[in-house]
N, C-alpha and C positions, 0 to 999 in steps of 0.2 A: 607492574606498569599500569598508569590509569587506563580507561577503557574511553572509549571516543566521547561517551554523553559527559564524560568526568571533563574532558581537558577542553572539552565544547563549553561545558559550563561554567570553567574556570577562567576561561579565553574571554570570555562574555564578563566576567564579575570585572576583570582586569580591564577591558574597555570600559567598564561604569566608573571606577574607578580613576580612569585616566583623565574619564569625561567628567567627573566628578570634581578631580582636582584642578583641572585648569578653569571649571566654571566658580571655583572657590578663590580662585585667585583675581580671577575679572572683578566680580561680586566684590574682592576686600580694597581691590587700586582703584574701581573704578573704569577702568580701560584694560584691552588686550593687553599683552605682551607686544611688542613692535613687532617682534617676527611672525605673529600671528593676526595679523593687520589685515590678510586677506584671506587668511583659510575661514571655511564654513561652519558657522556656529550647529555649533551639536544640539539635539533635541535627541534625546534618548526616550523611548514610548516603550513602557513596560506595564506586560497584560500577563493574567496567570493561565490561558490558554495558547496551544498554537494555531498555525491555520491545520485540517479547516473549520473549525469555530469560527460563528457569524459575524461574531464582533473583531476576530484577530484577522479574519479575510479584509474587511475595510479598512484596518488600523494598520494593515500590511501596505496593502495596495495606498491610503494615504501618506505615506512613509515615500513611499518611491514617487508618487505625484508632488508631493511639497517640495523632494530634493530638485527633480529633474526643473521643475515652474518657478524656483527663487533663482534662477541666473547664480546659481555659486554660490551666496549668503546664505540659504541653508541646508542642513542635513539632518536629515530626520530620521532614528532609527530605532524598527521596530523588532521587541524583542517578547515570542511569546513563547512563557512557557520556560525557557529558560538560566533567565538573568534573576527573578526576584518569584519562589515560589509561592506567597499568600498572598492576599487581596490588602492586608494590612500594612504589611511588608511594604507593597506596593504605594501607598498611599503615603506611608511613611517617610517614606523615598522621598514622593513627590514634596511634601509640605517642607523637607528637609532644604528642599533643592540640589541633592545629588542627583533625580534625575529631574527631568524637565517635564515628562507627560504619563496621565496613565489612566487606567481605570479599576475602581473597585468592584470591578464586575456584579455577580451577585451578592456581593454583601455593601450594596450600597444604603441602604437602611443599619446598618451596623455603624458605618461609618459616618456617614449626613442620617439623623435622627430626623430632620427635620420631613425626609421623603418617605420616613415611615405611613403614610396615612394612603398612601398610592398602593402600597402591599396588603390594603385589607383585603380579606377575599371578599369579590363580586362589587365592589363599591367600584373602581373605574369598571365601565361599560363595555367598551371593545376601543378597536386599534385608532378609528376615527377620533374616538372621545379621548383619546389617551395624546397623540398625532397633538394635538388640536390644545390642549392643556400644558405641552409642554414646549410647544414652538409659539406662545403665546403669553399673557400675561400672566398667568400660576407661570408658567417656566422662569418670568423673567423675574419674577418676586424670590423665587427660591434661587436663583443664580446670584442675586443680590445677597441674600441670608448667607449660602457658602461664603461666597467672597468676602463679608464681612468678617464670619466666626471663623475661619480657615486660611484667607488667605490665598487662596486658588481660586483659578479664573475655569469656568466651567464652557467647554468647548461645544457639547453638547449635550443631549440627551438621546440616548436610544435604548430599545428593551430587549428583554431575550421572550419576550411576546408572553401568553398566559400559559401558566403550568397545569401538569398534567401528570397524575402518577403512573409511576413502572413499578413495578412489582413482579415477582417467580410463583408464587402461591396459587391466587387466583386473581379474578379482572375485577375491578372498584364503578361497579356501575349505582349504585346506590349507599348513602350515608355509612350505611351497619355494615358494608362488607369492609370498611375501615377495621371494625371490633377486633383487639386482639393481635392486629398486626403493628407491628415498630418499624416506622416509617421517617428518612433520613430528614431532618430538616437543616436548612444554613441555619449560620450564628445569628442569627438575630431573632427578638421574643415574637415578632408577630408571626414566623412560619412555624415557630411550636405554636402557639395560643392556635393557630389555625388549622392544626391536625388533630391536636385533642382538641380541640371546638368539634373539628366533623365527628371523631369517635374511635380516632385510630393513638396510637401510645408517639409523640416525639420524640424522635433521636439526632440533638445537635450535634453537627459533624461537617468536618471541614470537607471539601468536594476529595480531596486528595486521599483521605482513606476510604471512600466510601467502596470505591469496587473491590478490594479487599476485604469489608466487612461486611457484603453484599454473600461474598465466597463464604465467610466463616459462618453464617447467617446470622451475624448478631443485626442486621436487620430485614426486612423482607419485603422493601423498595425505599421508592424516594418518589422525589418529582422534579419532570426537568418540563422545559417549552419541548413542542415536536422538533423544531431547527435542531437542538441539541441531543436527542438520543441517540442518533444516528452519528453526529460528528464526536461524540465520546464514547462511541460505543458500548452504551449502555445493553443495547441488545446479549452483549456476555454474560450478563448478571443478570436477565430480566425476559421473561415472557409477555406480558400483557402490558402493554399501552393504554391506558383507559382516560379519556377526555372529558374532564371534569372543569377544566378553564378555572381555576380556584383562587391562586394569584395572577397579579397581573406583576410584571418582572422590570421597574423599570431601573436602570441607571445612569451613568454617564461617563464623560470622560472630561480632563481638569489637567490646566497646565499650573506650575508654581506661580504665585501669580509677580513676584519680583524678575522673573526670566520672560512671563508674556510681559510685564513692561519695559521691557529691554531690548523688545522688538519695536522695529520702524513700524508706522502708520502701515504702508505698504503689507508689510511682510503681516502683522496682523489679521488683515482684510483677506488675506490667503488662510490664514491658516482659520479662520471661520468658515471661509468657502468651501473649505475642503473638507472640513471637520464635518459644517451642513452634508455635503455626498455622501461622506461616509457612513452619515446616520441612515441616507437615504438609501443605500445599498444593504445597510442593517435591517432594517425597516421590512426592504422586499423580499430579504432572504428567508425573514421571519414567517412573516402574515403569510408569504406564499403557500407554506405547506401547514398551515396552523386550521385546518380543516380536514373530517372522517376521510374524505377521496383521498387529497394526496397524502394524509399521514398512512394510509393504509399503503397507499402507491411508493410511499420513503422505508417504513418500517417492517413489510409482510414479507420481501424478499433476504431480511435479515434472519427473519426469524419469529418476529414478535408479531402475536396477535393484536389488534388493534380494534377498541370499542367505544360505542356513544355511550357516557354517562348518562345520567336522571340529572341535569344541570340543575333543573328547580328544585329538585329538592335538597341538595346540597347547599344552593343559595340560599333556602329557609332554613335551614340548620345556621347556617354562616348568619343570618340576620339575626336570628332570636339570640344565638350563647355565643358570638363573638361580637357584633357591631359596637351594642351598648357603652362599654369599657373602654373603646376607641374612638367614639362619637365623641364620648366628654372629655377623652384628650386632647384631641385636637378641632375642636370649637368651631370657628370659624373655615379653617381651610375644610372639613369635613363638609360642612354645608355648600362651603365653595362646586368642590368636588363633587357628591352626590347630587347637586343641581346643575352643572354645567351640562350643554349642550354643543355641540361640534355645526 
């Protein structure tokens, strides 16, 4: 007999499904079915974490405020963690239109190439400079760019704030203590080019094996934002917290964009509104502890030692043997970026 997370999961694939096929059939008539003339249009939001993850706490809590504030016309439902388990998968979904919403969490540079230039390390500034770029006209040029090449209508922007390595070895307070250790990076080329840029060996790996290869030691950390070591329990695999600020983490979240035009003026204007909150609650959960006091105040009572990197000099390491090769890819938006001011 399946065991609960099986028949949990399978319960879950069968409501995508269910939700899937009646919005295949709208999409091919044109209109409802008559008997479904007044039930609540489905919006299915599939993330590949649960709560409490920063981003699935908002996308949670957005789910039950969209239902309850559209008076019956919709329903919003969020599922993390266990309806669709990649970020690919996920996105896959969304551009398909079986589901309605979603995010490709961290590997949003994988997926939108175009937001690669935001992942260089030390090129955006801090949370101000980042805030400010993306609720603004860079946000609104690249929301145009998706929606063009994709297809999806991009809800918002929020980040998982600037990474930081965890490692079991020893703590990463300067460049060379990189040397020799193999260090977890996501699927995408700018978080390897950015580990062996510092000095340390890259090992691309999807987030779902890693605490397992953490255990086997095929590697001997990674990096996550502070918000997130603690909500993934990172502390199992890892001693040292060490604050280096290296990438800055940003992505978003994206409706189909044939299902956002299918929505009323009305109902539209809600789900911006609410999408805007939910970055704003992303936002605060992040920056909050993304500082030595309170990561030490989140992280020491797990377990993990928690340390100030040599920030400058990692950032001169990251100028000379990474910027170069990324400066002349991306042209203009790099200049953009490297000179904007908040």
């Amino acid at each position: 007999m399946p065991d609960a997370s099986k028949r949990h999961a399978t319960l879950d694939r069968r409501t995508l499904l269910r939700a899937g096929g009646g919005l295949a059939g709208i999409l091919a008539t044109g209109r409802a079915p008559a008997f479904a003339q007044t039930q609540p249009k489905k919006l299915v939001f599939a993330h590949i974490n649960a709560v409490p993850e920063s981003a699935a706490v908002a996308f949670d809590w957005m789910a039950k405020e969209l239902t309850a504030r559209s008076n019956g016309a919709l329903e919003m439902q969020f599922f993390g963690k266990t309806l669709i388990p990649q970020e690919l998968e996920i996105m896959n979904a969304v551009k398909s239109g079986s589901i309605a919403m979603g995010s490709p969490a961290g590997a949003a540079a994988t997926i939108f190439p175009e937001m690669g230039a935001f992942l260089v390390p030390y090129l955006v500034k801090d949370y101000a400079t980042a805030y400010a770029m993306f609720n603004g006209k860079i946000g609104d040029k690249l929301s145009k760019q998706i929606e063009d090449n994709y297809k999806l209508k991009v809800l918002c922007y929020f980040d998982y704030g600037f990474r930081h390595f965890w490692t079991s070895k020893k703590p990463i307070v300067e460049p060379r203590d990189l040397r020799g250790l193999k260090i977890r990076v996501q699927q995408s080329k700018i978080f390897g080019d950015t580990i062996n840029g510092l000095g340390g060996n890259a090992v691309p790996m999807a987030y779902g094996e890693v605490v397992t290869a953490a255990k086997q030691g095929v590697i001997d950390g990674g990096d996550l934002p502070i918000v997130n070591m603690k909500a993934l329990k990172i502390y199992e695999v890892s001693k040292y917290a060490s604050l280096t600020y290296h990438n800055y983490g940003p992505t978003n979240a994206v409706m189909n964009l044939d299902i956002w035009n299918g929505l009323t003026p009305d109902q539209q204007k809600l789900v911006l509104e609410l999408s805007r909150a939910a970055q704003e609650k992303i936002r605060q959960q992040t920056e909050s502890v993304d500082n030595y006091a309170q990561a030490k105040a989140l992280l020491e009572p797990v377990g993990m030692t928690v340390v100030e990197a040599n920030v400058d000099q990692f950032r001169k390491v990251a100028q000379q043997k990474i910027w170069p090769a990324y400066k002349s890819q991306y042209g203009a938006l790099w200049d953009e970026i490297e000179g904007f001011k908040a």
